[in-house]
C-alpha positions as CSV (number, residue, x, y, z in Angstrom):
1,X,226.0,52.5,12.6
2,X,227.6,49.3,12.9
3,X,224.6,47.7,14.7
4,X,222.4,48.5,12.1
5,X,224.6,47.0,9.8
6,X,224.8,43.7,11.6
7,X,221.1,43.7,12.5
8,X,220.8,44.2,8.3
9,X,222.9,41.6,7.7
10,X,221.4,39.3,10.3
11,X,218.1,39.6,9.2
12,X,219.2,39.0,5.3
13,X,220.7,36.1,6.6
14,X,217.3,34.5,7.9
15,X,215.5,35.1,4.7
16,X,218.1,33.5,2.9
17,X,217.4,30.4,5.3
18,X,213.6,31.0,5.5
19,X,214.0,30.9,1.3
20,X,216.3,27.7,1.0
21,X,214.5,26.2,3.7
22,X,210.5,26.8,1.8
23,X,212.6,25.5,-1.6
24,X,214.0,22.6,0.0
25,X,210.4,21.5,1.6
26,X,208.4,22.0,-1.7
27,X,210.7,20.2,-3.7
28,X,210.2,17.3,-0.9
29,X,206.4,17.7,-1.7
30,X,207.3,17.7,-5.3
31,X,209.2,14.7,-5.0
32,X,208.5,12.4,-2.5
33,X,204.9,13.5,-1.8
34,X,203.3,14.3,1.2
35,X,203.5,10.2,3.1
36,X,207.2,10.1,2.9
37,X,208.9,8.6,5.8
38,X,211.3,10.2,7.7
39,X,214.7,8.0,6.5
40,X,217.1,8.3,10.2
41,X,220.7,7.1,10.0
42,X,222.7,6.9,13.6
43,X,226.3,7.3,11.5
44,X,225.0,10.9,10.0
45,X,223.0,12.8,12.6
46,X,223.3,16.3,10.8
47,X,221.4,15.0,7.7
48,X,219.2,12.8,9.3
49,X,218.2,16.0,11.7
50,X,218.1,18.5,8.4
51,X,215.4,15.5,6.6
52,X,213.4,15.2,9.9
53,X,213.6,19.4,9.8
54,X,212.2,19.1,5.9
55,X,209.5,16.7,6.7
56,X,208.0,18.2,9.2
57,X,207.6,21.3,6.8
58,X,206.2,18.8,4.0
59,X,203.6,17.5,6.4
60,X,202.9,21.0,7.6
61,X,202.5,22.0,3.7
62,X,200.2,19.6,3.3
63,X,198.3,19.6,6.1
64,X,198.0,23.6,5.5
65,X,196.7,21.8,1.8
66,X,194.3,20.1,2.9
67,X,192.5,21.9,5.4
68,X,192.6,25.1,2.8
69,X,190.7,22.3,0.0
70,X,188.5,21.7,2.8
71,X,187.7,25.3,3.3
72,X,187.3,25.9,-0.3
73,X,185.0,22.9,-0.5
74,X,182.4,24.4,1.8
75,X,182.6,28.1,0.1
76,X,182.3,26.6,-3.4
77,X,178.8,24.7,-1.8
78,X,178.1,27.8,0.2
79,X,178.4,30.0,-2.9
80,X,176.5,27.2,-5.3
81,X,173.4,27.3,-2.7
82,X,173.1,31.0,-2.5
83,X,173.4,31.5,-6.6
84,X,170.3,28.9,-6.6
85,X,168.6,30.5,-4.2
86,X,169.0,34.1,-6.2
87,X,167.9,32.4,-9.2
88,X,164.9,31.2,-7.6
89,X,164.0,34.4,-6.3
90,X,163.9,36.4,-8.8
């Protein structure tokens, strides 16, 4: 009983981070857009570490972004050729 209440509590836990953390990165993308640079400060390691943590989530975002466009691009084309080709043939 009390492990499934820890294991419960545990895994709540991580969706709260997995939530903040998705927040934080798309209001990076909002932001600063996808080229931001990384800023890195010696004197405060634990932010510097928690920005490089957020960009490598906006640059994953976008990244994701692009290649899905990409895909899109050639299904759009895809679909446009096959509609002509049903008009053609009919």
């Amino acid at each position: 009983m009390v492990w499934t209440l820890f294991s419960g509590a545990v895994k709540l836990f991580l969706a709260g981070v997995g939530i903040l953390y998705a927040g934080l990165v798309l209001i990076a993308l909002r932001t600063e857009g996808a080229h931001n640079r990384v800023p890195f400060d010696w004197g405060d390691p634990a932010r510097s570490g928690e920005r490089l943590l957020i960009w490598v989530g906006v640059r994953g975002v976008s990244a994701t972004l692009q290649w899905l466009k990409a895909a899109l691009d050639i299904l759009e084309d895809a679909s446009a050729d096959v509609g002509e080709w049903l008009l053609h043939h009919r």
